[in-house]
N, C-alpha and C positions, 0 to 999 in steps of 0.2 A: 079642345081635345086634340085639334091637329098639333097644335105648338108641343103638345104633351108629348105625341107621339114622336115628332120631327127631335126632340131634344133627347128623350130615350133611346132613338135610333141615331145620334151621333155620339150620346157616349160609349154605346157599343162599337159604333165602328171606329170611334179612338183606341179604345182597350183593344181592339181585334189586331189595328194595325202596330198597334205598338209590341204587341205580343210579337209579331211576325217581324218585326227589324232587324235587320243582318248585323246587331250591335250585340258585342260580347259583354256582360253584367259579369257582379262578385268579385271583380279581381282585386288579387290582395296578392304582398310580398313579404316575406320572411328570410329572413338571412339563415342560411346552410353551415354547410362542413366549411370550415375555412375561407377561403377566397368566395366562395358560392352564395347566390342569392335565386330562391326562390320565388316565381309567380305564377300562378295561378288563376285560374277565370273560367266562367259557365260559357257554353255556346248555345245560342237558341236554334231548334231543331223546327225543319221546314218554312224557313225563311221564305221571304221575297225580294228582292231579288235571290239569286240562291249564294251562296260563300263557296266562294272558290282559293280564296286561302286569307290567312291573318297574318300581320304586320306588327310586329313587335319596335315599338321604342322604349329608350331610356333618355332621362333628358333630366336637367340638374335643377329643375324649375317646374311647376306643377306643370300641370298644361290642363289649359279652357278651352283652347279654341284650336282647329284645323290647322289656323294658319301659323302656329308656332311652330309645327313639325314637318308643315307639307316640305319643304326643301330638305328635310333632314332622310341620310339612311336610316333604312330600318335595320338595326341589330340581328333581327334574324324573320324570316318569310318561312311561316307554318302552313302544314296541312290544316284543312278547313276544319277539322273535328280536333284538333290538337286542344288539350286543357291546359296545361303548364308547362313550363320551358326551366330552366337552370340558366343564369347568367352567372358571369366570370368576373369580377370585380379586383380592381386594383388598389384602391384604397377603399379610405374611412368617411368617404363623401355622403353625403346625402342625395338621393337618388330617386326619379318617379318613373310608371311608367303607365306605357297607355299601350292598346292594341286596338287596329284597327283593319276593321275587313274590306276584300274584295269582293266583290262580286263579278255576276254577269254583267252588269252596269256600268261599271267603273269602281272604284272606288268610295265605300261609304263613309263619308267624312266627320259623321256627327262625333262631339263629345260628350259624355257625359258624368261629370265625379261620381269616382265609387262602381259607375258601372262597368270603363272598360278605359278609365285613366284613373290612379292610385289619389287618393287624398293627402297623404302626408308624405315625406320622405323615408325612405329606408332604409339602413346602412351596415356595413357587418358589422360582428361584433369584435373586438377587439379584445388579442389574449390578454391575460393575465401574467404580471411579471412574474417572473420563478426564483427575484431578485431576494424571495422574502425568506429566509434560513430559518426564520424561528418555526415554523411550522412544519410538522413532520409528515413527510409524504405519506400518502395512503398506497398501504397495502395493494399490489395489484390483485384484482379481485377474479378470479376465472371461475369456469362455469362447466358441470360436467358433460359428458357425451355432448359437444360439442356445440354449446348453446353461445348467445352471442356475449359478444365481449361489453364492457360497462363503455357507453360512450359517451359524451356530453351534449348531445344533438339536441336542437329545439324541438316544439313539439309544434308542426304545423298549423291543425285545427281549421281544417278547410272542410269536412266529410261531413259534419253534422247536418242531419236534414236529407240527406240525399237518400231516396230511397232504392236499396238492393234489388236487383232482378232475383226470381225466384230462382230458386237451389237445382232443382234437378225437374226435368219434364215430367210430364202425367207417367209415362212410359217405364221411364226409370221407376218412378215409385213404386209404380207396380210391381215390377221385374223385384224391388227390394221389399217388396212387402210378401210377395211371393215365396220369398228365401225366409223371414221371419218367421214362417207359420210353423206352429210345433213346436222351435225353440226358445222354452222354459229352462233349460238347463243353467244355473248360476256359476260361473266359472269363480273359482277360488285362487286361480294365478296370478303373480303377481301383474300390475297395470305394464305397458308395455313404456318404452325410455322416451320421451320427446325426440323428435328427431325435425332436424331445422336441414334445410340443402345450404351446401355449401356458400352456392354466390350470393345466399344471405346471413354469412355468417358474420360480416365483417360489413361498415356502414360506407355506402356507396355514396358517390357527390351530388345524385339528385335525380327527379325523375319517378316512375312511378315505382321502383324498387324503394328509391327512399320514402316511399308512403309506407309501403307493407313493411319495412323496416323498424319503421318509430313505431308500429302493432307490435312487431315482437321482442321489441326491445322495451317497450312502456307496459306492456299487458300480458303478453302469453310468456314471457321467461321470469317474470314473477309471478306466474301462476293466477293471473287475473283472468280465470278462462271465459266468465258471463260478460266480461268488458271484452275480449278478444274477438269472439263471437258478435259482439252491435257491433262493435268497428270493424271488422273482415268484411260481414256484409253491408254496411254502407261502403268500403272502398270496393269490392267487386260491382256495385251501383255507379261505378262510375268508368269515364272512355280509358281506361287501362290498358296496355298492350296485353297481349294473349299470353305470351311467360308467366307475366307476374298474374295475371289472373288463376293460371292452374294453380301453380302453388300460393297463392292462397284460398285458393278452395280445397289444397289439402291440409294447409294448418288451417283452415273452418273444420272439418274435420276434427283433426285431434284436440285441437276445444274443446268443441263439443263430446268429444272420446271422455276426457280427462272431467269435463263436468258433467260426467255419467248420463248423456241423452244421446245414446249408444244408437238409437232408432236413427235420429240425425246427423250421427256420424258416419251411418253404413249410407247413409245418400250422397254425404258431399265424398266420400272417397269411390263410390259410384262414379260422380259425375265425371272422377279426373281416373279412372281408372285404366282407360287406353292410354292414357298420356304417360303415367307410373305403375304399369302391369305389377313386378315382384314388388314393388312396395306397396300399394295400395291392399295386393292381395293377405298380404300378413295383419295390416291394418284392419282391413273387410273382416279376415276370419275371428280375430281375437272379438273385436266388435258386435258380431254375430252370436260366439259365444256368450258374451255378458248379459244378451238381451232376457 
């Protein structure tokens, strides 16, 4: 019975410590806009020792072990909560990369594939010659009231599984449930225009704008509003700077507006409603109406 217990109480306390390791898991790379390669990675929350910031390399060889990199700079020195970075690439190489944390300790040196060193190489892509006459260019294709332009951008696919912080406080709700009561009224005007802000009208070279970008350029500007909505809220679920999170908790909003769950669109234009007072408020009323 004791051996039962002594063996139960260290695979808890392996799973506990492993849990708690100042080492970054998930990371993956994808090649970007042009010259641009993206990477990505989870950071584990309330570590031991604790992270005081992350270390990024690139290096033309996988990497196993500490000691292939420990002389090498690092590319670039992140904040400790930082998830993704954009690198700048010159050619058509093949490319790995690995991030590793500091601590209060020193330096935490482990390796390990797939969790915070790349397994394969990754490389951009390379254009396409223009050399070829027989095929006839396509039409440039625009978009009205001032939606985004056709771009050829990859489509990341790092978001799946992450789960979104809730929408709006107990508070808020209330405050909008309080405004709902009574109105039955069916509004019979027409639906209100999509409306996109400008410095996401045009695809940016990386970063958490080009998250919310490939949403509106893959889901909400062809009208894929029940897909725009899962994806808004797992990218709001994730360490986003605070810009790109308002606005897309205002296009969660008109999603949701457009795929008629009007109750859940008067919350998320709530939530950002001090941040876009006259827009939000035109937003809020039609919305109100409809309910």
């Amino acid at each position: 019975m004791k051996k039962i217990f002594c063996a139960v109480f260290l695979i808890f306390s392996s799973a506990f410590l492993f849990a708690e390791r100042p080492l970054v898991h998930d990371i993956q790379a994808r090649p970007g806009n042009g010259t641009k390669m993206i990477i990505s990675w989870k950071v584990p929350q309330n570590t031991e020792p604790e992270i005081l910031a992350l270390y990024l390399y690139r290096t033309s060889k996988q990497v196993t072990s500490y000691e292939q990199i420990k002389d090498l700079d690092p590319i670039a020195e992140l904040e400790a909560d930082r998830v993704s970075y954009t690198d700048t690439l010159e050619d058509l190489s093949d490319y790995y990369y690995t991030v590793i944390s500091r601590t209060t300790t020193g330096t935490y040196d482990v390796i390990l594939r797939s969790f915070n060193t790349t397994v394969t190489g990754v490389h951009l892509i390379a254009k396409k010659s223009s050399s070829d006459n027989s095929k006839k260019a396509e039409p440039e294709i625009t978009y009205p009231d001032g939606t985004l332009r056709r771009t050829p951008l990859p489509t990341l696919g790092i978001l799946e599984g992450i789960n979104a912080e809730p929408l709006v406080s107990n508070k808020a709700a209330s405050d909008v449930s309080a405004l709902t009561k009574g109105s039955s009224k069916v509004s019979k005007t027409p639906l209100l225009t999509p409306y996109i802000f400008e410095e996401d009208q045009v695809s940016p070279d990386g970063g958490d704008d080009y998250l919310l970008f490939e949403i509106l350029k893959t889901s909400f500007v062809t009208r894929k509003y029940a897909e725009t909505i899962d994806k808004i809220k797992q990218l709001v679920g994730t360490n986003i700077n605070e810009q790109t999170r308002n606005r897309a908790y205002f296009y969660l909003g008109e999603a949701q507006y457009f795929n008629f769950d009007y109750d859940e669109a008067v919350k998320s234009f709530v939530r950002v409603q001090q941040i876009y007072p006259t827009l939000s408020k035109k937003w809020l009323e039609d919305s109100l109406d409809r309910l």
